[in-house]
N, C-alpha and C positions, 0 to 999 in steps of 0.2 A: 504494500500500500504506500510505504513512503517514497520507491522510486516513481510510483505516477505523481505523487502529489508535489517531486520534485522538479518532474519532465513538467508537469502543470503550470508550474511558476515559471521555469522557464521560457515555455511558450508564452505567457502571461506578459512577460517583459520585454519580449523580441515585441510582440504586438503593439506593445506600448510605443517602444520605440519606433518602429513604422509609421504608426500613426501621427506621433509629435511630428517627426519626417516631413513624411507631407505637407503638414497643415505650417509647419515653419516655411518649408518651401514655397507656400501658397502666397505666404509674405513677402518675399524675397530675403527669406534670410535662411541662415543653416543651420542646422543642431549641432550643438554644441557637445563636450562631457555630461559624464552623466554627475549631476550635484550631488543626488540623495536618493535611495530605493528603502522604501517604507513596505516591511511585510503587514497586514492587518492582520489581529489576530484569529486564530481559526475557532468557529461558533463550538464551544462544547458538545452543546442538542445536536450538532448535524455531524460530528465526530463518535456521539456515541451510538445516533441514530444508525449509523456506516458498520459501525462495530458490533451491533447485536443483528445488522442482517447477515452481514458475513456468517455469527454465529449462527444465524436460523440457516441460513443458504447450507452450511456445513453439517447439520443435521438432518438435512435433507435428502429422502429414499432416492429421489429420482432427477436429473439433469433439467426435465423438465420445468421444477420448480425454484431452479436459478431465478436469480432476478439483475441485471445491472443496474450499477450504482453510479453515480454520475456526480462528479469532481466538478466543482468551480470555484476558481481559482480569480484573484483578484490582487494585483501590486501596484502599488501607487509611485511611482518613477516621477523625478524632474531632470530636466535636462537645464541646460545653458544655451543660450543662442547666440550667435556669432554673427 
């Protein structure tokens, strides 16, 4: 579970950064370093929520009654502009 939720933030941040990208670019100006990356912290309710399905999922007779579970991921990035 911790390498998705790490591959997660990462994609998280590349995103980020494309996005500022553009939208500086739209100005005429360019991104700069990055200043500051702020993790928020992750919801208890929706980490234990995660943790007692895996349990149920793992006690489960048949493949059939898997369930996916679905990661979202959020990091706050500032960039410098040039």
């Amino acid at each position: 579970m911790q390498t998705y939720r790490k591959r997660g933030k990462i994609k998280a941040l590349r995103a980020a950064k494309e996005k500022t990208a553009y939208l500086t670019e739209s100005l005429g100006k360019q991104l700069g370093n990055v200043i500051r990356i702020v993790e928020p912290r992750e919801s208890i309710n929706n980490y234990t929520l995660s943790v007692q399905s895996n349990m149920i999922s793992s006690q489960a007779q048949s493949f059939s009654s898997f369930r996916t579970i679905k990661l979202r991921h959020s990091m706050i990035a500032r960039f410098g502009i040039k």
